[in-house]
PyMOL Python script that loads the backbone (N, CA, C, O; Angstrom):
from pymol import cmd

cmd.read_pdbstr("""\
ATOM      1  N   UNK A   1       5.394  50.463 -46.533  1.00  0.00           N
ATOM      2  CA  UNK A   1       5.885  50.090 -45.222  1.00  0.00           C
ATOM      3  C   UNK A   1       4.902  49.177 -44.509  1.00  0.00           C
ATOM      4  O   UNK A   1       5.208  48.147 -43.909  1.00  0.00           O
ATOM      5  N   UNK A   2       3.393  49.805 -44.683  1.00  0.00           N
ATOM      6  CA  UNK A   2       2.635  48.404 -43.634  1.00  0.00           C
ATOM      7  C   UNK A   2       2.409  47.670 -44.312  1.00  0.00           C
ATOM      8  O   UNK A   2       2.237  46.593 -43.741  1.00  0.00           O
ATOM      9  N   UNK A   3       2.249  47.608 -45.748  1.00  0.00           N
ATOM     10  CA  UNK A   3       2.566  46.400 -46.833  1.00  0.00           C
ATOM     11  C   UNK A   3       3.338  45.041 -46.103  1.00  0.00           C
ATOM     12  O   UNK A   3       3.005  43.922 -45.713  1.00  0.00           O
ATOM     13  N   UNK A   4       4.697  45.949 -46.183  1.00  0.00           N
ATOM     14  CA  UNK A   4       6.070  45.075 -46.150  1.00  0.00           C
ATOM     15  C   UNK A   4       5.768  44.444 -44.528  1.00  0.00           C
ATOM     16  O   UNK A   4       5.947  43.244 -44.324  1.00  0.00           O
ATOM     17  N   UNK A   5       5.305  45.350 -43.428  1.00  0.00           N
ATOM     18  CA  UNK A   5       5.013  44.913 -42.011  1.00  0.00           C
ATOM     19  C   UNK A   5       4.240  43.016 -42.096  1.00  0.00           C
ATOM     20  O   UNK A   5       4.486  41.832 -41.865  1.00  0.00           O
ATOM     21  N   UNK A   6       3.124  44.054 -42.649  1.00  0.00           N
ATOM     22  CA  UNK A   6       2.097  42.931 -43.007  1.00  0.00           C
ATOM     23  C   UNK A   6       2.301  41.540 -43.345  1.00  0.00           C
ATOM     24  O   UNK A   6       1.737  40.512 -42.968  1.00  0.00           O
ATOM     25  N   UNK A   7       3.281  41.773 -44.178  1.00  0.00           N
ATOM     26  CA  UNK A   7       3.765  40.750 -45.199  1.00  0.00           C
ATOM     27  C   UNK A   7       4.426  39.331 -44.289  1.00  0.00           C
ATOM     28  O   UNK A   7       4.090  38.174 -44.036  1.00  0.00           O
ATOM     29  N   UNK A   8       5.794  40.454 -43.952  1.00  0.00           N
ATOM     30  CA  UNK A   8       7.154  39.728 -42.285  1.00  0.00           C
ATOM     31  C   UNK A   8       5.546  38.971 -41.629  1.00  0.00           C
ATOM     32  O   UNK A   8       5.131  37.911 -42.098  1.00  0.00           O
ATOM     33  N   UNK A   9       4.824  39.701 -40.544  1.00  0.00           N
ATOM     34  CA  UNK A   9       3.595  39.250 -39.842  1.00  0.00           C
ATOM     35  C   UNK A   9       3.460  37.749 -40.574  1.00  0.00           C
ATOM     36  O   UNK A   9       3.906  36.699 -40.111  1.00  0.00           O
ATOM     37  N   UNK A  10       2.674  37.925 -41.932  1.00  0.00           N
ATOM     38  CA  UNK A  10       2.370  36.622 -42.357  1.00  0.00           C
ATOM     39  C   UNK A  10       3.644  35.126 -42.596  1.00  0.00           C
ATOM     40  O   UNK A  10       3.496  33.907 -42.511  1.00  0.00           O
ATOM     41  N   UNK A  11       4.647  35.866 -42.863  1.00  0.00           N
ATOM     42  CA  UNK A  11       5.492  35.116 -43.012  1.00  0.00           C
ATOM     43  C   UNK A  11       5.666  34.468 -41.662  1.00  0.00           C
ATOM     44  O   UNK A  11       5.453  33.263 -41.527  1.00  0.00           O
ATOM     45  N   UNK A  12       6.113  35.369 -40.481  1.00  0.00           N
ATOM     46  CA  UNK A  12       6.232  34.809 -39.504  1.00  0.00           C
ATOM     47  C   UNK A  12       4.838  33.880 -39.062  1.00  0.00           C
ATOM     48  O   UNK A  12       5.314  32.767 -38.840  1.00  0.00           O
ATOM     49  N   UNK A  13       3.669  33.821 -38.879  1.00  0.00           N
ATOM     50  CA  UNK A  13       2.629  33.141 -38.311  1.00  0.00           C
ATOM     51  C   UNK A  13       3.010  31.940 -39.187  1.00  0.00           C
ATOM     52  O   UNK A  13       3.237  30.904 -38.561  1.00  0.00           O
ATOM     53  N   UNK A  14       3.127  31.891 -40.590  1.00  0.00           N
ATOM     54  CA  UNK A  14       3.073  30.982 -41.047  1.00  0.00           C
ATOM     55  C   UNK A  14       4.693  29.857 -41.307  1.00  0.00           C
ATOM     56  O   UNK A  14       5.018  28.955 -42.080  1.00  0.00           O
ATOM     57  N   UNK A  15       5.243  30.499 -40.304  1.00  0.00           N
ATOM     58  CA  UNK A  15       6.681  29.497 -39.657  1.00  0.00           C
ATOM     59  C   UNK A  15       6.207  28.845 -38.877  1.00  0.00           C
ATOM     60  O   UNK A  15       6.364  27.624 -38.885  1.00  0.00           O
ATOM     61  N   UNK A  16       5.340  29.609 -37.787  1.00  0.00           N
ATOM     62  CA  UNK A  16       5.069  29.174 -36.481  1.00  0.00           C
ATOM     63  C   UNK A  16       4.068  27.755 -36.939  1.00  0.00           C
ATOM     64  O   UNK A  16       4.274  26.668 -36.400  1.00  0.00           O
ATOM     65  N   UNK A  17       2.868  27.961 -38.104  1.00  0.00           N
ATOM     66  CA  UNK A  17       2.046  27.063 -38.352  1.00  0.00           C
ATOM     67  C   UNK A  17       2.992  26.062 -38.350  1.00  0.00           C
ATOM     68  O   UNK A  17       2.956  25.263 -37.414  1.00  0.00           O
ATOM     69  N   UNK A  18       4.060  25.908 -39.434  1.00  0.00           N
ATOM     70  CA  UNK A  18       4.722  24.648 -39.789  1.00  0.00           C
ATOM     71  C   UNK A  18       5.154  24.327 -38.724  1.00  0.00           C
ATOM     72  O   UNK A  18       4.856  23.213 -38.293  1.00  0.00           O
ATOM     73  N   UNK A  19       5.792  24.992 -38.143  1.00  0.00           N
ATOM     74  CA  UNK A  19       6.686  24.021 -36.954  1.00  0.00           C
ATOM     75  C   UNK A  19       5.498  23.482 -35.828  1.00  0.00           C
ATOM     76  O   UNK A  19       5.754  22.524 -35.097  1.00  0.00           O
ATOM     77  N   UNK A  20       4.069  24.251 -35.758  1.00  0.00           N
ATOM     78  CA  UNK A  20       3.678  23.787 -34.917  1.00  0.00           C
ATOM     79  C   UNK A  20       3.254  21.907 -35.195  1.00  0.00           C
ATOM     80  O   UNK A  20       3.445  20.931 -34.469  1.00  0.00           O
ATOM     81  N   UNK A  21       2.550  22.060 -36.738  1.00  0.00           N
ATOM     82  CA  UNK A  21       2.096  20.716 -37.263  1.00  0.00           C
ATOM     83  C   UNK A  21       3.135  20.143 -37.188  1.00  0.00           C
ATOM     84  O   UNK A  21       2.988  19.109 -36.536  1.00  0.00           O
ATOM     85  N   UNK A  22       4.773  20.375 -37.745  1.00  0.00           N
ATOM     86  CA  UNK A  22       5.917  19.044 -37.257  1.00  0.00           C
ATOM     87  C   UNK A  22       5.741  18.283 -35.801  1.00  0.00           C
ATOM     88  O   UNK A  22       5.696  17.087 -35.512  1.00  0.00           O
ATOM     89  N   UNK A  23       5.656  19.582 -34.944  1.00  0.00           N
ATOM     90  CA  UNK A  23       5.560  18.970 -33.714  1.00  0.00           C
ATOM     91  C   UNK A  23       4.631  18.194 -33.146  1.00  0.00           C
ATOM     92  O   UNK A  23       4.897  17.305 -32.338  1.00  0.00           O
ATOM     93  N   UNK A  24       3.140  18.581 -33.658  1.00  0.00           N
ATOM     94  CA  UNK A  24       2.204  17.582 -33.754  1.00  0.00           C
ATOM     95  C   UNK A  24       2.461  16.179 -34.048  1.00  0.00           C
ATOM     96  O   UNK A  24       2.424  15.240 -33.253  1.00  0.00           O
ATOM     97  N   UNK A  25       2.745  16.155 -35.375  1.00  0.00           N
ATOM     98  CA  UNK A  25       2.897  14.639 -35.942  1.00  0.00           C
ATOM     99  C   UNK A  25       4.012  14.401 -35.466  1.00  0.00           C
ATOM    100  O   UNK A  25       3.871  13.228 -35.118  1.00  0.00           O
ATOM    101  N   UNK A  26       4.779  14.617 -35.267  1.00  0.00           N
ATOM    102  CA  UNK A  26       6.382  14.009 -34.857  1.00  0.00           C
ATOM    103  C   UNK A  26       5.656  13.127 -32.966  1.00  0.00           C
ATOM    104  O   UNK A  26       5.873  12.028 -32.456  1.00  0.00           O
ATOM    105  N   UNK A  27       4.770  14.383 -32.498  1.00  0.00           N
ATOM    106  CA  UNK A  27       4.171  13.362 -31.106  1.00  0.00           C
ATOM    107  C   UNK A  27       3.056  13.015 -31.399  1.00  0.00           C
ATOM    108  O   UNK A  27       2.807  12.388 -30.370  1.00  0.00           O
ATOM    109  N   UNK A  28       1.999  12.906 -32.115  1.00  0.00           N
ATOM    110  CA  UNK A  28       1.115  11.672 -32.699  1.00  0.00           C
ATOM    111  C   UNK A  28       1.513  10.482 -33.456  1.00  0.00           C
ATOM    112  O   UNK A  28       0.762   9.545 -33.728  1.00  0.00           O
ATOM    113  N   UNK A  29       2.824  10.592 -33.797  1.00  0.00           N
ATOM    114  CA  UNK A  29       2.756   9.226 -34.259  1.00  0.00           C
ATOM    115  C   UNK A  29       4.175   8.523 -33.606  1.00  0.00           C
ATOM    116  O   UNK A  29       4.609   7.482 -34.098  1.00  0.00           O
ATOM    117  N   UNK A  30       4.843   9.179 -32.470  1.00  0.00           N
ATOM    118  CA  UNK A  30       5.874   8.241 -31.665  1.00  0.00           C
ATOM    119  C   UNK A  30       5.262   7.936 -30.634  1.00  0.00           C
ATOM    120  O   UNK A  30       5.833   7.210 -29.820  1.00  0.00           O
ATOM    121  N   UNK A  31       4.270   8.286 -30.446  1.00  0.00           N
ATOM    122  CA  UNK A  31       3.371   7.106 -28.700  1.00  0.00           C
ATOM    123  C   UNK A  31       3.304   5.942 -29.580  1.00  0.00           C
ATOM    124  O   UNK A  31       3.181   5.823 -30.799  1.00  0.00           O
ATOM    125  N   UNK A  32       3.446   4.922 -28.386  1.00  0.00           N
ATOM    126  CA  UNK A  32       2.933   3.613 -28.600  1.00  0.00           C
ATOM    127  C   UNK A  32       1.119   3.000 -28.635  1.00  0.00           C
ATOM    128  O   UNK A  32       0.462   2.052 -29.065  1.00  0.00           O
ATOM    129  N   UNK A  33       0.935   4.348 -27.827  1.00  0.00           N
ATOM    130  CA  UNK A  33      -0.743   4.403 -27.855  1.00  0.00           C
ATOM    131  C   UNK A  33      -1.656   4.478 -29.263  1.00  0.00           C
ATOM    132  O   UNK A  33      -1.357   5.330 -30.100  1.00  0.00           O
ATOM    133  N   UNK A  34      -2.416   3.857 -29.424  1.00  0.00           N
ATOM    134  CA  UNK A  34      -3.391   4.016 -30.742  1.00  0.00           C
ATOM    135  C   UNK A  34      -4.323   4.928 -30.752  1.00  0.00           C
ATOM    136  O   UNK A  34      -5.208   4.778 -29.909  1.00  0.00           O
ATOM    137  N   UNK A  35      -4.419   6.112 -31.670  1.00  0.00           N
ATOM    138  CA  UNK A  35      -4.916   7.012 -31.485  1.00  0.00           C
ATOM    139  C   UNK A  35      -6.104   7.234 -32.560  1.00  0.00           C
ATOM    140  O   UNK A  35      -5.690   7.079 -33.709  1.00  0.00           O
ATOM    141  N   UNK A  36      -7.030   7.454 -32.502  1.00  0.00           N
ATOM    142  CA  UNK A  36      -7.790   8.111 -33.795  1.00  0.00           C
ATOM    143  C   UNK A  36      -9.227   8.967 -33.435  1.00  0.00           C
ATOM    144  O   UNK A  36     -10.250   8.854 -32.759  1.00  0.00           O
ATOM    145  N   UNK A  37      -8.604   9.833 -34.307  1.00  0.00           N
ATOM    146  CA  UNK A  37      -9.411  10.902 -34.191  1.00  0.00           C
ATOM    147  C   UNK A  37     -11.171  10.342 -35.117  1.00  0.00           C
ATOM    148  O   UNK A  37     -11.534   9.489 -35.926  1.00  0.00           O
ATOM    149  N   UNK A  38     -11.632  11.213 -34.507  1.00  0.00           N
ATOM    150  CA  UNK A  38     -13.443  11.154 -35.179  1.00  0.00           C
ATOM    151  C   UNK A  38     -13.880  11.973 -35.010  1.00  0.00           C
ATOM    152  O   UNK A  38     -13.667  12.786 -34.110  1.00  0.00           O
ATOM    153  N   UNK A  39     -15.228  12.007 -36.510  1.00  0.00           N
ATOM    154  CA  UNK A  39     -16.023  12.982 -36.139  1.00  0.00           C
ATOM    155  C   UNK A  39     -16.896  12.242 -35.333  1.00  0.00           C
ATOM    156  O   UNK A  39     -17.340  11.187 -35.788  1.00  0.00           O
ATOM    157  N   UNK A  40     -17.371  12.794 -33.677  1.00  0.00           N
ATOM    158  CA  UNK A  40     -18.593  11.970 -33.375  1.00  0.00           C
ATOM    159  C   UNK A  40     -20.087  12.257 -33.475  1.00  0.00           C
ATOM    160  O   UNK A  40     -20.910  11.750 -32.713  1.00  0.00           O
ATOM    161  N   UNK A  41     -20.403  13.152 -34.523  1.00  0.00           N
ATOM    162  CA  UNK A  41     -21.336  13.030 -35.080  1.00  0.00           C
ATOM    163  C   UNK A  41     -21.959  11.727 -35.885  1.00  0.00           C
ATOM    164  O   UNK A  41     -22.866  10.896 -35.828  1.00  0.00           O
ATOM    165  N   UNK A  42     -20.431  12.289 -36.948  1.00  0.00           N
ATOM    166  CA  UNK A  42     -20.358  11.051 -38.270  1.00  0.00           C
ATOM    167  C   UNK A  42     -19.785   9.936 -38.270  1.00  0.00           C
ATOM    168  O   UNK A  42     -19.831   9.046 -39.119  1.00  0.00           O
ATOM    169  N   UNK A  43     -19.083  10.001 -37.034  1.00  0.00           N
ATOM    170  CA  UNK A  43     -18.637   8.412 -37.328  1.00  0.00           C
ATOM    171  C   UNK A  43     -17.085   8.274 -38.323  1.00  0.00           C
ATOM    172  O   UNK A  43     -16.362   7.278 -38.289  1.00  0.00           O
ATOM    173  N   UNK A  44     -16.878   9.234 -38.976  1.00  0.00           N
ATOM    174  CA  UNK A  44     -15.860   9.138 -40.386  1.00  0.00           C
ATOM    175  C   UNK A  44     -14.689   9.676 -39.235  1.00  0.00           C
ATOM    176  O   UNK A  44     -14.627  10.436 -38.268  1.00  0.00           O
ATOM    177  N   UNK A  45     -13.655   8.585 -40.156  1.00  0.00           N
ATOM    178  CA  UNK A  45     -12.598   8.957 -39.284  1.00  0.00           C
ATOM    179  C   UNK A  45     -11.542   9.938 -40.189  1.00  0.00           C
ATOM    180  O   UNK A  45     -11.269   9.722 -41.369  1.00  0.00           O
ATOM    181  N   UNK A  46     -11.010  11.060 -39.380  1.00  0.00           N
ATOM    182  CA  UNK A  46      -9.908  12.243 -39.525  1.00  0.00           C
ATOM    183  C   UNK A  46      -8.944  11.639 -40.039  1.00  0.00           C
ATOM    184  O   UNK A  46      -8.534  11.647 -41.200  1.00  0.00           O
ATOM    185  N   UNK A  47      -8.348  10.750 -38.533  1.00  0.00           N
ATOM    186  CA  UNK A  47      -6.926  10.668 -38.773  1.00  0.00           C
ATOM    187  C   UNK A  47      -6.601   9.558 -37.941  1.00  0.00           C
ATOM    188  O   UNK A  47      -7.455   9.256 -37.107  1.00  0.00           O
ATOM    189  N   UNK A  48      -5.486   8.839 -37.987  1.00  0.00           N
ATOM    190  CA  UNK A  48      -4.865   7.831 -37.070  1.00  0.00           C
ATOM    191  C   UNK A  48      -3.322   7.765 -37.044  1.00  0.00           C
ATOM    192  O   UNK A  48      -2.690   7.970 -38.080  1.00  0.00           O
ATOM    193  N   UNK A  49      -2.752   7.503 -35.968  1.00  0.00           N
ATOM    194  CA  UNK A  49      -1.418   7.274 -36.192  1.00  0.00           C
ATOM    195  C   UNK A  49      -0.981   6.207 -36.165  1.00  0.00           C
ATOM    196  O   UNK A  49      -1.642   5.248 -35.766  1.00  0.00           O
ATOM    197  N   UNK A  50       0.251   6.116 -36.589  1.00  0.00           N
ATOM    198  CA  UNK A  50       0.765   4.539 -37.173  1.00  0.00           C
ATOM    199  C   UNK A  50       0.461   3.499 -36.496  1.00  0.00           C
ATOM    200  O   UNK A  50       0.003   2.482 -37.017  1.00  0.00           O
ATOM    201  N   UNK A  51       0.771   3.691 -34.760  1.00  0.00           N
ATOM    202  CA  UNK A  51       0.318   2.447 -34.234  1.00  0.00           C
ATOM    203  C   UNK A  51      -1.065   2.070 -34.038  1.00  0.00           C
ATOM    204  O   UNK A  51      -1.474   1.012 -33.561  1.00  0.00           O
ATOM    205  N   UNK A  52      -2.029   3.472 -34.639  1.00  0.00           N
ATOM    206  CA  UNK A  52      -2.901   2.652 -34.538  1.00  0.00           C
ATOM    207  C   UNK A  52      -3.178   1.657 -36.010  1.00  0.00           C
ATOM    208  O   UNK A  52      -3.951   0.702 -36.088  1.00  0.00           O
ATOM    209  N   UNK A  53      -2.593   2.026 -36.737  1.00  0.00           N
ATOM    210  CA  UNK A  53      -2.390   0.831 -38.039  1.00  0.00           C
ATOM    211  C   UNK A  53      -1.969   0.079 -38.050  1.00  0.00           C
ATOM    212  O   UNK A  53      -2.292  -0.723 -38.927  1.00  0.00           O
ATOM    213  N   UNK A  54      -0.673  -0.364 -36.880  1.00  0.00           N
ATOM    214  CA  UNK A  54       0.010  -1.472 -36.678  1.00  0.00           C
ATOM    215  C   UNK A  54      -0.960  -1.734 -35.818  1.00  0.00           C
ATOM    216  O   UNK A  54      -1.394  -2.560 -36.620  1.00  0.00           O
ATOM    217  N   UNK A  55      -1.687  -1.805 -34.964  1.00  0.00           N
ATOM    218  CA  UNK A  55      -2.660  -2.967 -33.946  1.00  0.00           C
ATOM    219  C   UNK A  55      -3.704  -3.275 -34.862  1.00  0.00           C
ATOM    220  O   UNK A  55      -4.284  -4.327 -34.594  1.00  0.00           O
ATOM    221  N   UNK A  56      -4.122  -2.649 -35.891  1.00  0.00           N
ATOM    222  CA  UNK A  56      -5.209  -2.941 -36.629  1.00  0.00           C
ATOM    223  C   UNK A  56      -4.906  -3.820 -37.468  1.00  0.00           C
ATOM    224  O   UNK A  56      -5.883  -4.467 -37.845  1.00  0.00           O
ATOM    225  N   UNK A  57      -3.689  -4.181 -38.034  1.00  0.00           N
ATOM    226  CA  UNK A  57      -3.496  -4.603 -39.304  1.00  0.00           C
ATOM    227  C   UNK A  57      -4.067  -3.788 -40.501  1.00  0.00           C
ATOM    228  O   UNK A  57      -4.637  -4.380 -41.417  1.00  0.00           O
ATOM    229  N   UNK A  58      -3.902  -2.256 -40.502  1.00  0.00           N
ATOM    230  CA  UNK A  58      -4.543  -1.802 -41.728  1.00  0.00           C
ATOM    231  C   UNK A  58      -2.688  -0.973 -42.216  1.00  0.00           C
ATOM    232  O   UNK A  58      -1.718  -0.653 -41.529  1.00  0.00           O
ATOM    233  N   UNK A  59      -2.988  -0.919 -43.706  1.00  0.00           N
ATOM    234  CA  UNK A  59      -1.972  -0.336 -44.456  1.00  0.00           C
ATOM    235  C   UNK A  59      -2.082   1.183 -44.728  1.00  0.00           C
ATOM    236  O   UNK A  59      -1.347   1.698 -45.571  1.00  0.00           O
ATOM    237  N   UNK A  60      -2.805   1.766 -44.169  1.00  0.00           N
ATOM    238  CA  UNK A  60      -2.982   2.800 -44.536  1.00  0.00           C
ATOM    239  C   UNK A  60      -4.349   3.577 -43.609  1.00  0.00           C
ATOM    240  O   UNK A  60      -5.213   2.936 -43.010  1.00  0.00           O
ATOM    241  N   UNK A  61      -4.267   5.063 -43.682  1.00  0.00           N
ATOM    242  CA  UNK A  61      -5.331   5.256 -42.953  1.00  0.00           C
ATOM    243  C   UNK A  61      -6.496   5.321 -44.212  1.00  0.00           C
ATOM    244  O   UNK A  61      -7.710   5.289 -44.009  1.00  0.00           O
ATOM    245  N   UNK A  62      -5.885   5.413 -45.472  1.00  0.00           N
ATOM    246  CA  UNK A  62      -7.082   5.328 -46.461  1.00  0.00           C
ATOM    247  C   UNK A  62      -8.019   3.909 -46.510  1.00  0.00           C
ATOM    248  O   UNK A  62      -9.245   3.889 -46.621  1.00  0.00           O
ATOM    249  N   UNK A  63      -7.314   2.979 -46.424  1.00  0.00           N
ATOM    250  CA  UNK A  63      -7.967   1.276 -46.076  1.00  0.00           C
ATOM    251  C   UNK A  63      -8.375   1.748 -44.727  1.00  0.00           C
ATOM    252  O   UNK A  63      -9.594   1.584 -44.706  1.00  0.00           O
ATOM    253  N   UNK A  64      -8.017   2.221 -43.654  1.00  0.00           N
ATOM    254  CA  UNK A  64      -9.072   1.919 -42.504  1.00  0.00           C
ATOM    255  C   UNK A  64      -9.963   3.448 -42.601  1.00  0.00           C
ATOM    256  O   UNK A  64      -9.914   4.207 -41.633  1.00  0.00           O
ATOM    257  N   UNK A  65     -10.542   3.718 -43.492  1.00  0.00           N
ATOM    258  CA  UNK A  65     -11.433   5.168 -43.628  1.00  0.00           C
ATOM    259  C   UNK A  65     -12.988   3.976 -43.950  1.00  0.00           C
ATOM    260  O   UNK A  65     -14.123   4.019 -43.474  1.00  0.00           O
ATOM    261  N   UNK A  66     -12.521   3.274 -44.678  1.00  0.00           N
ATOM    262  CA  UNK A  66     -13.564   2.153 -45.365  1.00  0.00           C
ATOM    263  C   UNK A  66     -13.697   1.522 -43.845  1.00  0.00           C
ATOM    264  O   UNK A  66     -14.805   0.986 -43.844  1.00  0.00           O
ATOM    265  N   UNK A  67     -13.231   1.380 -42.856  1.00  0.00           N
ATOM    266  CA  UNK A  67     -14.089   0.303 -42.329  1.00  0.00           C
ATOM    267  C   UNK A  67     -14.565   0.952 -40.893  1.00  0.00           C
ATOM    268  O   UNK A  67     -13.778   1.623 -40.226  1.00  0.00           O
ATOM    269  N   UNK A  68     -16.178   0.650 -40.389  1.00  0.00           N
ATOM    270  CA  UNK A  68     -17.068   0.695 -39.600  1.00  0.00           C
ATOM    271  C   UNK A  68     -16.443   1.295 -38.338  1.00  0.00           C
ATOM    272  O   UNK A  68     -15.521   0.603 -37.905  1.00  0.00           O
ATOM    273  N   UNK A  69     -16.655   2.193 -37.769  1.00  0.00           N
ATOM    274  CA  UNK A  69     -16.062   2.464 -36.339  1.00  0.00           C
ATOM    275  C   UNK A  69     -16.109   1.515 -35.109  1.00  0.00           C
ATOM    276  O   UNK A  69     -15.234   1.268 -34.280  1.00  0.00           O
ATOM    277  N   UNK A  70     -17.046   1.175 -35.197  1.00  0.00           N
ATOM    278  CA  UNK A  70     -17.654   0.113 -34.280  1.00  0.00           C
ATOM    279  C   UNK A  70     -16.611  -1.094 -34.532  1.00  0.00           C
ATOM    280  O   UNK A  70     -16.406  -1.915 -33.639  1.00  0.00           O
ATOM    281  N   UNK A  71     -16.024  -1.162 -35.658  1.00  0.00           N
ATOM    282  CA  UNK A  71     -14.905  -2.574 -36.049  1.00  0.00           C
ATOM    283  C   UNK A  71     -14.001  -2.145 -35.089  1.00  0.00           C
ATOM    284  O   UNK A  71     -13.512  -3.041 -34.400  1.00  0.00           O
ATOM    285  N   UNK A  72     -13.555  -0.688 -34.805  1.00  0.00           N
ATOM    286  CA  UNK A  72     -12.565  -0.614 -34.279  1.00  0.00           C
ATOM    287  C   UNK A  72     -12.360  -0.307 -32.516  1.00  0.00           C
ATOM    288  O   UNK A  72     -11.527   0.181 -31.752  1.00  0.00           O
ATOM    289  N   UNK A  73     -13.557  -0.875 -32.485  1.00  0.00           N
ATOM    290  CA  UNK A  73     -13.733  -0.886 -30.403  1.00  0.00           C
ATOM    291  C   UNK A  73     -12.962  -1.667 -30.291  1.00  0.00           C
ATOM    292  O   UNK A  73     -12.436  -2.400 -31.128  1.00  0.00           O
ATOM    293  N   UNK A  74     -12.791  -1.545 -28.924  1.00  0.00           N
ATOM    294  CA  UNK A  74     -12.195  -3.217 -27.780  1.00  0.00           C
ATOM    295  C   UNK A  74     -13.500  -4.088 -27.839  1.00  0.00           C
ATOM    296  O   UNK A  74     -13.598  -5.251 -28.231  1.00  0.00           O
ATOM    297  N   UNK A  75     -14.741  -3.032 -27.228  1.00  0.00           N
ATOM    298  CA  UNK A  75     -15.228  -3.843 -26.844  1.00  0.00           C
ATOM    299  C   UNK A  75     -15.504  -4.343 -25.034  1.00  0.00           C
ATOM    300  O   UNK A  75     -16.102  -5.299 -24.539  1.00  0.00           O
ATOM    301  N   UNK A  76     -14.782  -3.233 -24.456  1.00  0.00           N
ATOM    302  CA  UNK A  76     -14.283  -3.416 -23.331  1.00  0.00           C
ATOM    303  C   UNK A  76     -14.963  -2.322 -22.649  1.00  0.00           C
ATOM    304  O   UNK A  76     -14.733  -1.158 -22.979  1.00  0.00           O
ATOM    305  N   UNK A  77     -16.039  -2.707 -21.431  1.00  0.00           N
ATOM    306  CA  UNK A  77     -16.517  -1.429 -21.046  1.00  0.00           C
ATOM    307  C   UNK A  77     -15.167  -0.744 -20.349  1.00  0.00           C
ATOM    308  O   UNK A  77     -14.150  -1.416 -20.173  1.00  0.00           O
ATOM    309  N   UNK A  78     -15.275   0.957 -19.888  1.00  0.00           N
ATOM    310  CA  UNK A  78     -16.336   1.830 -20.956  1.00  0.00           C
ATOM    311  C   UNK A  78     -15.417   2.044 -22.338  1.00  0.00           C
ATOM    312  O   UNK A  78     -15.262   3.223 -22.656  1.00  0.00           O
ATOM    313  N   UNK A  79     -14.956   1.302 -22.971  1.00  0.00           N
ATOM    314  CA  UNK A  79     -14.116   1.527 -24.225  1.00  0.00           C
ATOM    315  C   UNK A  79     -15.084   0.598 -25.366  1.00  0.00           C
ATOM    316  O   UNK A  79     -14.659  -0.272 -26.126  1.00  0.00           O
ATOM    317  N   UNK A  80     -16.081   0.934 -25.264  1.00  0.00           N
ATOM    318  CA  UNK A  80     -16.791   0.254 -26.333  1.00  0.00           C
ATOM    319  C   UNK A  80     -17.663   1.500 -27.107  1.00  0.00           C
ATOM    320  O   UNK A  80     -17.923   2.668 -26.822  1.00  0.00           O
ATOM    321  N   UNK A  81     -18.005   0.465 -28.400  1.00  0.00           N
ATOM    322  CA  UNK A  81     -18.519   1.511 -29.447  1.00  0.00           C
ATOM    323  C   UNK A  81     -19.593   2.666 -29.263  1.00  0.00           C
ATOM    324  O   UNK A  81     -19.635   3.735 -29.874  1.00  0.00           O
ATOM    325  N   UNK A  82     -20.542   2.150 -28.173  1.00  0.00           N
ATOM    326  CA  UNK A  82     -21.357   3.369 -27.979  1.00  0.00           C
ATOM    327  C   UNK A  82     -20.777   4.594 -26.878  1.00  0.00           C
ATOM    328  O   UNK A  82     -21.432   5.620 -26.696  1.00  0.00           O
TER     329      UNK A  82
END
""", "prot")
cmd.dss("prot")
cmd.show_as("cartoon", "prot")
cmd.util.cbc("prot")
cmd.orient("prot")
C-alpha cells in the first residue's frame, strides 16, 4: 500500500515536472525578446531562445556555445559585457 502511495506521489510530481518545462519553453521561446541564460562565473552559455538566434544570425544554440560572450553585448551602457 505505501509502495503503491509512493509510487501515484512520483508519478504525479513527475506530470507536474513535464508540464511545468512545456510551459517554460513554450514562454521562452514566443517573446520577441532575446534571451540567454549564463553561467556568470564562466561565461559558458546554458541556453538561448530562438530569437535570440534570429538577431544573432546563429543556427543553433550549439554554433553560438563556440562564440565569446562579450561577442554577444550591445555594447550599450549598462548593457555591455562587463
Amino acid at each position: 500500500r505505501y509502495l503503491q502511495e509512493a509510487i501515484d506521489l512520483a508519478d504525479h510530481q513527475k506530470n507536474i515536472a513535464q508540464l511545468n518545462s512545456k510551459k517554460y519553453s513554450e514562454i521562452f521561446n514566443s517573446t520577441n525578446e532575446a534571451i540567454i541564460i549564463h553561467d556568470a562565473k564562466t561565461g559558458e552559455i546554458i541556453d538561448v531562445n530562438s530569437s535570440m538566434l534570429g538577431m544573432f544570425e546563429y543556427d543553433s544554440i550549439t554554433q553560438l556555445k563556440s562564440a565569446p560572450l562579450s561577442e554577444l553585448s550591445s555594447n550599450i551602457a549598462s548593457y555591455t559585457y562587463q
